[in-house]
Backbone bond lengths (Angstrom), bond angles and torsions (degrees), N, CA, C in turn:
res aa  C-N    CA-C-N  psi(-1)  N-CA   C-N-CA  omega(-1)  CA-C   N-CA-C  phi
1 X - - - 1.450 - - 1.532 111.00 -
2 X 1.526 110.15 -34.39 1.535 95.79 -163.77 1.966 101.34 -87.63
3 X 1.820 87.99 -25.33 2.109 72.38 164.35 1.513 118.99 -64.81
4 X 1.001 109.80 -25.43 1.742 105.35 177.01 1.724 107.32 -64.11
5 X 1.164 131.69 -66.33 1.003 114.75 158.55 1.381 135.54 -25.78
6 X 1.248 113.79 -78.40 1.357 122.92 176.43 1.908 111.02 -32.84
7 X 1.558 103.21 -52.85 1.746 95.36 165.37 1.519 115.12 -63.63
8 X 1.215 127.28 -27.90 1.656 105.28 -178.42 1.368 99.64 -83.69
9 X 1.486 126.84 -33.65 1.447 105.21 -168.11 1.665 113.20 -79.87
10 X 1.494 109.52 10.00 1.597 99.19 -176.51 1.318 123.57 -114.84
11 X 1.479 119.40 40.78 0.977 157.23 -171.65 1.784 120.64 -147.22
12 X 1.933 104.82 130.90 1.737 95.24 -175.95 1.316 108.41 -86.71
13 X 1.310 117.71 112.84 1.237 120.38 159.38 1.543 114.09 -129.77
14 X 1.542 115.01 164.57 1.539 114.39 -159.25 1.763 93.31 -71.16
15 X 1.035 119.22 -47.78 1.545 113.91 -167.67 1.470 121.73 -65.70
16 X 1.427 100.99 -6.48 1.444 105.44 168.24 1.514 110.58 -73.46
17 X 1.438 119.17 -37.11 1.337 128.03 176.14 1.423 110.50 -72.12
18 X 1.353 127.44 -25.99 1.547 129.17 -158.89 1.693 92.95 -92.96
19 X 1.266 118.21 -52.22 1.384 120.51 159.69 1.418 126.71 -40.20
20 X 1.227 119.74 -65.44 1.812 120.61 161.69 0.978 106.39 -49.67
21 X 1.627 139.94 -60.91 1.052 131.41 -163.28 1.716 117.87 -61.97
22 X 1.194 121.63 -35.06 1.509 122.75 167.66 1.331 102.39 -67.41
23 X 1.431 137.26 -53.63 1.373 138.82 -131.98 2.036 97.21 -89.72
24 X 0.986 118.30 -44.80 1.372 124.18 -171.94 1.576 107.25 -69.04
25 X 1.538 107.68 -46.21 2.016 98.42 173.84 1.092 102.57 -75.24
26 X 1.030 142.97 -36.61 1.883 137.30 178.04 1.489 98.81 -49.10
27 X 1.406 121.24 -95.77 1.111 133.56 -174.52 1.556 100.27 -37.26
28 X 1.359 147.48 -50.03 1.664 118.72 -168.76 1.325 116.25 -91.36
29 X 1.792 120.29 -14.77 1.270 122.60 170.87 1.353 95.18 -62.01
30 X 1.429 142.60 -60.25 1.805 135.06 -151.45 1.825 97.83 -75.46
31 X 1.299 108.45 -21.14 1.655 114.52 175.25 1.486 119.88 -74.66
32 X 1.360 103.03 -30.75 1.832 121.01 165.85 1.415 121.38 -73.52
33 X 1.487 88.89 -29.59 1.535 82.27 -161.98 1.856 100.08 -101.74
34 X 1.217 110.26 -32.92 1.544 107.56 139.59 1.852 144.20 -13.05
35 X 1.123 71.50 -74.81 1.849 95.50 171.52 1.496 102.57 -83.76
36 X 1.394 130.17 -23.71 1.661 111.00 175.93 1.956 109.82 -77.85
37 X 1.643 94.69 -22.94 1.801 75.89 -170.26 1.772 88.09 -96.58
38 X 1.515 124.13 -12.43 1.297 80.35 -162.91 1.761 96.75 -90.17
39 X 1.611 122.92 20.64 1.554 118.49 168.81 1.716 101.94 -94.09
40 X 1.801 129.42 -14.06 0.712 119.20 164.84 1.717 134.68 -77.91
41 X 1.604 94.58 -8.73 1.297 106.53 -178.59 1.567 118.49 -96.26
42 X 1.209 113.62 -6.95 1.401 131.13 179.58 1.725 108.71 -101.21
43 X 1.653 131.33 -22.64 1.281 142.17 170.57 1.584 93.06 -86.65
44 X 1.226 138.42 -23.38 1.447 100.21 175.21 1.796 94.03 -102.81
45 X 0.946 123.47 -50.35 1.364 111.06 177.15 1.774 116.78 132.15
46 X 1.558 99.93 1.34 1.165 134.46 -170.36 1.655 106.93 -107.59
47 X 1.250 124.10 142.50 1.066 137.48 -158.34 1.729 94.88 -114.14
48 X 1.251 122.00 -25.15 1.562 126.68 -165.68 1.463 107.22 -122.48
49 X 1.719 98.87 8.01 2.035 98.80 -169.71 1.643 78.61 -124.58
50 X 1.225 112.50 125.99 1.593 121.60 148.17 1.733 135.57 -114.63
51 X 0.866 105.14 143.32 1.891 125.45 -143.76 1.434 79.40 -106.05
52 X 1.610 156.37 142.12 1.307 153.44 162.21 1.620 93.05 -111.07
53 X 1.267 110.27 117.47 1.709 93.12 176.68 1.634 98.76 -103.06
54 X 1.219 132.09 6.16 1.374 127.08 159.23 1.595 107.89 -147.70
55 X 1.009 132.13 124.24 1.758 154.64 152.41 1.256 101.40 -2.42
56 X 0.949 120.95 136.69 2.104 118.15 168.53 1.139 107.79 -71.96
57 X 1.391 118.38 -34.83 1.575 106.66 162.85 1.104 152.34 -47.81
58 X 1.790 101.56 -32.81 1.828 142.00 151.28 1.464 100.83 -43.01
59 X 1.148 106.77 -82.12 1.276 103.01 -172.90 1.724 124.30 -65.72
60 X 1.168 132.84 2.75 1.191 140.45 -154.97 2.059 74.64 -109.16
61 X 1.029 117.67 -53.28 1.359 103.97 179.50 1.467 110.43 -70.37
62 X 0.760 123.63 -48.17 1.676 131.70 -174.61 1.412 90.63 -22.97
63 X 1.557 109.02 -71.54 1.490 140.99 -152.31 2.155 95.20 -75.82
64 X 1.041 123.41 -0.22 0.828 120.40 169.02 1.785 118.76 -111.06
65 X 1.375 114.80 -21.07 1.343 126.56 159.78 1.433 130.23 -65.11
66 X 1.513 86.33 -9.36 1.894 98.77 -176.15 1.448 88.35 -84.10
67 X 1.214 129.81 -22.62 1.822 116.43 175.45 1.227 124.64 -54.42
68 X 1.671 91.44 -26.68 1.726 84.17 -177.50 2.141 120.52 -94.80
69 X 1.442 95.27 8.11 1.562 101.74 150.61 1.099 134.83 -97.12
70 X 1.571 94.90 -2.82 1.892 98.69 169.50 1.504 92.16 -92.09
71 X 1.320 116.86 -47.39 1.574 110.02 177.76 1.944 125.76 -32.53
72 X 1.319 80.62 -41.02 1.830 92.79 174.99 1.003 119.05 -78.87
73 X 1.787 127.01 -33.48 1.093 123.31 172.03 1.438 120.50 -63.87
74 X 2.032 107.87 -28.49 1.808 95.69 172.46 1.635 121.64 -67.09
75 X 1.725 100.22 -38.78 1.410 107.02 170.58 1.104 121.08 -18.52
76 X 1.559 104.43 -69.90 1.641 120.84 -165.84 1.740 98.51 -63.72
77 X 1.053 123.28 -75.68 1.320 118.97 169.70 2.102 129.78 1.90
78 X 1.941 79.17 -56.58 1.648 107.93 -161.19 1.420 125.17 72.41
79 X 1.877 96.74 53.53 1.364 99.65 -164.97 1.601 90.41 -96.98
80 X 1.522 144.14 58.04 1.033 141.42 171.52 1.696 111.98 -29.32
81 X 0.698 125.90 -11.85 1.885 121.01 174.64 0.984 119.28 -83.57
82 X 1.685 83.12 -48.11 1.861 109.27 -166.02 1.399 102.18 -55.69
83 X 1.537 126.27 -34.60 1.381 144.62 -152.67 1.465 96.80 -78.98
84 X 1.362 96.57 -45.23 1.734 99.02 -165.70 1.902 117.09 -65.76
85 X 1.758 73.76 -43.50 1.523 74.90 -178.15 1.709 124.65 -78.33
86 X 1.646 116.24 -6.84 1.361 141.86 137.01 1.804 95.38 -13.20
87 X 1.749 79.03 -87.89 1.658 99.45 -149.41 1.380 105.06 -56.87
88 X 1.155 129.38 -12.03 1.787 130.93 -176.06 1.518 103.43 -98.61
89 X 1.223 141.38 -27.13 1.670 142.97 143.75 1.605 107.04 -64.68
90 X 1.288 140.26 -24.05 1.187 140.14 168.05 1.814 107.31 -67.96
91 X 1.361 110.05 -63.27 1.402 105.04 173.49 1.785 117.32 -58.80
92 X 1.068 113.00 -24.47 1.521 121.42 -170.71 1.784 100.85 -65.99
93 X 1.487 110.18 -56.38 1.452 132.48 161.71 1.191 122.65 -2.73
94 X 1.990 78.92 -77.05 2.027 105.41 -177.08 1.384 101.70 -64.15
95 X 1.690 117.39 -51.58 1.739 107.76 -155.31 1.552 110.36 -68.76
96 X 1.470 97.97 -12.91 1.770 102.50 -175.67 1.706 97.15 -84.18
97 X 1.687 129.13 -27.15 1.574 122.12 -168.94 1.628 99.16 -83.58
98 X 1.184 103.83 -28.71 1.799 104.42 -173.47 1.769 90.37 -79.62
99 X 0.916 144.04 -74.54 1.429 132.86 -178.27 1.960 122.05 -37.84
100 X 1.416 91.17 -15.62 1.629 96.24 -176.10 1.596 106.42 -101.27
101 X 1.055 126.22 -34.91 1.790 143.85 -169.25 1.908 103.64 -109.20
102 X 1.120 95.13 -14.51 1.917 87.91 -160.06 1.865 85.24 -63.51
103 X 0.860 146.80 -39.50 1.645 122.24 -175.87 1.543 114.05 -76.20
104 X 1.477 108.85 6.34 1.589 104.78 -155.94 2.000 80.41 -103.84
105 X 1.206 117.88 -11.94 1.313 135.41 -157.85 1.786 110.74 -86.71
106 X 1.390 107.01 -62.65 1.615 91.45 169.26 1.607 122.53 -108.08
């Protein structure tokens, strides 16, 4: 399995980017937001009381800013596809966080 990988990811193609680009904010937003309640659940001391020490929205961007160090890493590379297809899972990201938070917003 992991040679199969290793051959699709070593090559520029856009879906290599459209793939990272979904897969890395998914996976570190539920990892943020993970580790924020279970440090909020250990500061109050309560198992049924949770403390948010940052907004899911905070972290939903956080976890969406990490795109733009995979973005640099294709740069450097010159994975021009990889980039593109980045930036089209990058917009997919935002238009899906502004549709999820946009009432939480004004």
């Amino acid at each position: 399995m992991s040679d199969l990988l290793a051959r699709i990811f070593r090559r520029d193609q856009w879906i290599n980017g459209l793939v990272s680009g979904l897969f890395l904010p998914i996976v570190l937003f539920a990892g943020l937001l993970y580790l924020s309640e279970s440090i909020g659940k250990m500061a109050t001391g309560n198992e049924n009381q949770d403390l948010h020490l940052l907004r899911p929205r905070t972290l939903a961007l956080l976890a969406l800013f990490a795109n733009m160090i995979l973005m640099q890493a294709f740069k450097k590379l010159r994975w021009n596809q990889s980039m593109r297809g980045m930036a089209v899972s990058t917009f997919i990201c935002v238009a899906l966080w502004v549709i999820k938070f946009a009432g939480e917003l004004f």
